[in-house]
C-alpha positions in Angstrom: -3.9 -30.6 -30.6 -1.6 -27.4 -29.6 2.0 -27.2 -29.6 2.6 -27.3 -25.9 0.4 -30.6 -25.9 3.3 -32.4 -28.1 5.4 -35.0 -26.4 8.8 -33.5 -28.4 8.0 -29.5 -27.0 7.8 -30.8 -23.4 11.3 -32.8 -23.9 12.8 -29.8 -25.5 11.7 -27.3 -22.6 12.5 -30.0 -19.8 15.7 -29.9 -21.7 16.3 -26.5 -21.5 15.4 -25.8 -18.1 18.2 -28.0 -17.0 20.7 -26.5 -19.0 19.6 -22.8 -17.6 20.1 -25.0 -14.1 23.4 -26.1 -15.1 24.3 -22.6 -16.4 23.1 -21.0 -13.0 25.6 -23.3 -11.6 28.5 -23.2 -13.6 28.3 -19.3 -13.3 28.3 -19.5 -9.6 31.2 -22.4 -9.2 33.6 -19.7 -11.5 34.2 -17.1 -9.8 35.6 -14.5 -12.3 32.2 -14.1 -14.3 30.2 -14.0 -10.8 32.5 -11.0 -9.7 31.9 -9.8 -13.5 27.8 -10.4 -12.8 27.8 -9.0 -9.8 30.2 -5.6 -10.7 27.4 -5.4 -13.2 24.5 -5.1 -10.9 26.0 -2.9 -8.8 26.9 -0.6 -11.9 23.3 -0.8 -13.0 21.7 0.1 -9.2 24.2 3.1 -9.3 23.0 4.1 -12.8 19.4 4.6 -11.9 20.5 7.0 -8.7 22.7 8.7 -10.5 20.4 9.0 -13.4 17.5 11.5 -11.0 20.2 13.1 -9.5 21.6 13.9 -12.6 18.3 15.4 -13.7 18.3 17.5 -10.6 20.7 20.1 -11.7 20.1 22.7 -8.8 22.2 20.2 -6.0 25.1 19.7 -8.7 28.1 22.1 -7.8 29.9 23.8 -10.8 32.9 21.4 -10.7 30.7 18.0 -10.7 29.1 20.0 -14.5 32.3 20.3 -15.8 33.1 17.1 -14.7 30.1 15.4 -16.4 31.1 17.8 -19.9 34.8 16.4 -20.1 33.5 12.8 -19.5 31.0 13.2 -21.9 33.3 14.8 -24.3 36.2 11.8 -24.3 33.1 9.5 -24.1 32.0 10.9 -27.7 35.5 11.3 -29.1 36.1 7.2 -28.1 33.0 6.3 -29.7 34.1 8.6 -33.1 37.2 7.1 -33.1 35.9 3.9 -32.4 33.2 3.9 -35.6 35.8 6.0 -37.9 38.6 2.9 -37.4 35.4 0.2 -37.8 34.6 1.8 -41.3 38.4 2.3 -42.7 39.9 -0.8 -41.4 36.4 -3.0 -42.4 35.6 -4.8 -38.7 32.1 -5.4 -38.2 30.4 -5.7 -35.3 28.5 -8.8 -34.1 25.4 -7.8 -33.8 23.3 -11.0 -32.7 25.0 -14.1 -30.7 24.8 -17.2 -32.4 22.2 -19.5 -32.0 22.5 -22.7 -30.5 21.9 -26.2 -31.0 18.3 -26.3 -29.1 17.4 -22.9 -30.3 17.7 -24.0 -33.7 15.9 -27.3 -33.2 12.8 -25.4 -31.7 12.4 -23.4 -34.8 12.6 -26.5 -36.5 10.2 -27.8 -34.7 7.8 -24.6 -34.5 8.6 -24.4 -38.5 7.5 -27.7 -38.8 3.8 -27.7 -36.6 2.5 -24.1 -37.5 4.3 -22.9 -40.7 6.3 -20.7 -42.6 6.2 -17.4 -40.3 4.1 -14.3 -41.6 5.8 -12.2 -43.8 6.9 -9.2 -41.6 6.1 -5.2 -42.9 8.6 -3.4 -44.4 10.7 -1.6 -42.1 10.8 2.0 -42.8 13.7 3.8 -43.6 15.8 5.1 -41.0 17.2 8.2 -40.6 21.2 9.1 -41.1 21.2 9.9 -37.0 19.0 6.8 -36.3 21.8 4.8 -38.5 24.6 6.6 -36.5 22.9 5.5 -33.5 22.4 2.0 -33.9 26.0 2.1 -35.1 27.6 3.5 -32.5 25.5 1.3 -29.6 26.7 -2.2 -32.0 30.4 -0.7 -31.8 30.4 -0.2 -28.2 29.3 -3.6 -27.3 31.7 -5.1 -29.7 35.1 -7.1 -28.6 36.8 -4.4 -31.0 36.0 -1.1 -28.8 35.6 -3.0 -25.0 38.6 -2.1 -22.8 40.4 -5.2 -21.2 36.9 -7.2 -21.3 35.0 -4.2 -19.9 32.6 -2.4 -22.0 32.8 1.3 -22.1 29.7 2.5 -20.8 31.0 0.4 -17.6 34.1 2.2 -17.6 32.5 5.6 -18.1 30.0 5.1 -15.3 32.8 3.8 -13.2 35.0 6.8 -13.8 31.9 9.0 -13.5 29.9 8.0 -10.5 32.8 8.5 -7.6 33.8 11.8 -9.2 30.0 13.2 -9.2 30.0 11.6 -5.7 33.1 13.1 -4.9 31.5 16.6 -5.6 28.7 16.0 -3.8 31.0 15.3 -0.7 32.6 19.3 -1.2 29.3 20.6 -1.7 27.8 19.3 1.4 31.4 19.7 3.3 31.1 23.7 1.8 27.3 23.9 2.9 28.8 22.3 6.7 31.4 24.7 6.9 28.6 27.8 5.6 26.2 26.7 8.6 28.9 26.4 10.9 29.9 30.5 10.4 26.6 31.5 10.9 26.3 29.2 14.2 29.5 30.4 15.2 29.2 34.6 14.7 25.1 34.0 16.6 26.5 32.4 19.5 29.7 35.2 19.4 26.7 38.3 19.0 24.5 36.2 22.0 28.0 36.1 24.4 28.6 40.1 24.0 25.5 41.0 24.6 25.6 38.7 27.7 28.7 40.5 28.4 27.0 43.9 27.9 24.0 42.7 30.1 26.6 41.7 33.0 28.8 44.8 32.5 25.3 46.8 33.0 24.3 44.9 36.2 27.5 45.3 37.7 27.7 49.2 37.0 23.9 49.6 38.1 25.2 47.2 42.0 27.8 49.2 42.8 25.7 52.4 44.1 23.2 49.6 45.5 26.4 47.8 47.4 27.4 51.4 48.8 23.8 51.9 50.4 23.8 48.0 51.6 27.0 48.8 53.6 26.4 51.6 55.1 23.3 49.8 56.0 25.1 47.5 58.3 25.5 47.5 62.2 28.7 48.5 63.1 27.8 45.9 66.4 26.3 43.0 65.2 27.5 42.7 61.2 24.1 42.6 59.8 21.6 44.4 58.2 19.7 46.9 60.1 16.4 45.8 61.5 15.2 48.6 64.2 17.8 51.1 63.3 17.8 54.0 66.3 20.0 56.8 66.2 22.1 58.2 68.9 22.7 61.8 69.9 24.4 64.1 69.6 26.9 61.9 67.1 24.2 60.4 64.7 25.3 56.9 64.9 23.3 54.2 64.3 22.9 51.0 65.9 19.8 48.2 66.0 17.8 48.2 69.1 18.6 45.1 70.7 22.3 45.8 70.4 22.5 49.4 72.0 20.6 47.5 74.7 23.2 44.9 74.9 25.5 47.6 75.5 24.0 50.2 77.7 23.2 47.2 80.2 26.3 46.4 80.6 27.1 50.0 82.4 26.2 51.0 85.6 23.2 53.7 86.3 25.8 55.9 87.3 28.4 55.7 84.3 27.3 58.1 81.5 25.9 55.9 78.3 28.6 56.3 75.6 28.7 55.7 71.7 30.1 52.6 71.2 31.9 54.1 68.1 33.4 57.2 68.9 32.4 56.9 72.9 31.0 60.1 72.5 28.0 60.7 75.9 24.8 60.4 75.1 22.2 63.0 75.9 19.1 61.5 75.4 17.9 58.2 74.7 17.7 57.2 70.9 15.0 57.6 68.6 13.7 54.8 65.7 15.2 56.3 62.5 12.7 56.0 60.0 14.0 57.0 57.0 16.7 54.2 57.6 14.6 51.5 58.4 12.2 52.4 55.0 16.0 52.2 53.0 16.9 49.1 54.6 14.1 47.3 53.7 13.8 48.3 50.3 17.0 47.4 49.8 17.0 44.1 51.1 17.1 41.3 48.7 13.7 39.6 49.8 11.1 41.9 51.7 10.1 41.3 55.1 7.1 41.2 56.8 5.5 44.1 59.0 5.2 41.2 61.8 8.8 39.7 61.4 9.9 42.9 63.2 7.5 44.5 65.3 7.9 47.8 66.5 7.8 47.5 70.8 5.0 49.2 72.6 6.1 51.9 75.4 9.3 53.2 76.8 11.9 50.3 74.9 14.5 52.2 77.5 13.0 51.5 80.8 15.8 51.1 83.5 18.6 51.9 80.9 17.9 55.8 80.1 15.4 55.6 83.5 17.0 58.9 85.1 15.2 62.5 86.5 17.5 64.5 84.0 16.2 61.9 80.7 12.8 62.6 81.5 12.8 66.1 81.8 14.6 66.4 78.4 12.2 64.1 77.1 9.0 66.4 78.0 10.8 69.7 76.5 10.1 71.1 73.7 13.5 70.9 72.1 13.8 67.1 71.8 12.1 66.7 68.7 14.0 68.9 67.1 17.3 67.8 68.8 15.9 64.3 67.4 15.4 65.4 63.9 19.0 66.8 63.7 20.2 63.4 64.3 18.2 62.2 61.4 19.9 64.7 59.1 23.6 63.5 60.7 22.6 59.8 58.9 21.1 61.2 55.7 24.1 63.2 54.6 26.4 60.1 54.8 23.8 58.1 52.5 22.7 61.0 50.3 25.6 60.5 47.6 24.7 57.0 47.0 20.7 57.1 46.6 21.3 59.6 43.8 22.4 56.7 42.0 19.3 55.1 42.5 16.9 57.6 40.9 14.4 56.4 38.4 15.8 52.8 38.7 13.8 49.9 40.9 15.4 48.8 43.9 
């Protein structure tokens, strides 16, 4: 029959397993040790965090190093200090809790059904640093070295982690402040250039604005359409306003500029050359049907009289015609300069 079939090792572990119940308990009721407990765990989930970043030296900033050295530094010199005063002044560390009662009383009992335990191997020697080692851990978790209860690998990690964090913060505020600039002087370079862009436009309109208003009808306020020329001033007015205009008179009252009210010889010509400006100028082009371009005599019963018809069969009314062409292109000559080489 085994051990775990004996009526005394159940009793002893039913035994225990109530007392770890009644521990569990106790532990929660006071509160003290569970804020102690639980200060623990969080200590011990920051440690393992802190431990991998840590490793990752390339995201530490200079200070948070130096930080870590002078910690480290007074963490050595406290555990010195600590195992120098341990030796002179004789206190020994506890190294093992005691027993208790029902720990005892299962060796007994394990003693008692399987034996005298093996004799274990020899332990080799240990080194002087392993020595110092195992010294210096018993001495930290002795009463003699803890600070106020607190052990001092709590209290170093509790001084250490919100200063590394702390570092952390100023590097990634430096790094903010870094990407910022750079945002910043792009959107200043993309804002003059805009600026340049808009200065250029504007310098490149004005010889296009000086053509668009001499490209007006002095009449109507809007853009030529069937520009015709008069002579022998070289005015020019859109068809269906001279119209407008020349009705209005009498057959026997001379036909006048309606600008300077200088008489007009001969009836007006279609201006070409201002009608080809006009629409290349205008902001969307127009189509050859919007404006078509009357069949036959478009001054029937206006310029209807024996003295118009004979000038119009001579040979010097072309020519008269063409002069009045010249009158228009002088005025607009400066400004399509400007627009040499450059799209309309």
């Amino acid at each position: 029959m085994s051990l775990q079939d004996e009526p005394v090792y159940w009793w002893l572990m039913t035994v225990q397993r109530v007392i770890t119940i009644v521990r569990t308990i106790l532990v929660l009721v006071d509160r003290p040790k569970t804020v102690s407990t639980v200060y623990n765990f969080v200590l011990k989930s920051l440690f393992e965090p802190l431990l991998y970043f840590c490793l990752d030296v390339t995201t530490m900033t200079l200070d948070a190093i130096l930080a870590g050295f002078a910690l480290v530094a007074v963490f050595l010199g406290l555990t010195l200090y600590s195992t120098i005063s341990s030796l002179l002044f004789g206190q020994k560390s506890q190294l093992a809790p005691i027993p208790s009662f029902f720990s005892r009383l299962r060796v007994r009992v394990l003693l008692k059904f399987r034996g005298p335990p093996p004799i274990p191997a020899p332990v080799p020697p240990q080194t002087l640093t392993q020595r110092w080692i195992a010294h210096t851990w018993d001495v930290l978790h002795s009463k003699h070295f803890q600070v106020g209860g607190v052990s001092p690998l709590v209290l170093f990690l509790s001084i250490l982690v919100p200063i590394v964090l702390a570092c952390v913060l100023v590097r990634q505020h430096r790094q903010y402040n870094i990407v910022l600039a750079d945002e910043l002087e792009k959107r200043r370079l993309v804002d003059e250039t805009l600026v340049k862009v808009r200065r250029t436009r504007d310098q490149q309109m004005q010889p296009m604005e000086a053509i668009r208003a001499s490209l007006i009808c002095a009449l109507c306020n809007k853009g030529y359409t069937r520009p015709y020329i008069l002579a022998p001033c070289g005015h020019t007015f859109d068809l269906p306003c001279l119209k407008r205009v020349f009705r209005n008179t009498t057959s026997n009252t001379p036909k006048t500029c309606p600008t300077c009210h200088t008489p007009v010889a001969a009836p007006p010509i279609l201006s070409w050359i201002v009608k080809t400006v006009a629409d290349a100028v205008a902001e969307k082009e127009r189509e050859s049907d919007d404006y078509p371009v009357p069949k036959g005599n478009v001054w029937k019963g206006v310029f209807d009289t024996p003295e118009v018809r004979t000038e119009m069969k001579g040979p010097s009314y072309t020519t008269r015609a063409m002069a009045r062409v010249r009158v228009w292109w002088v005025n607009v000559r400066r400004q399509v300069r400007y627009l040499r080489g450059k799209p309309l």
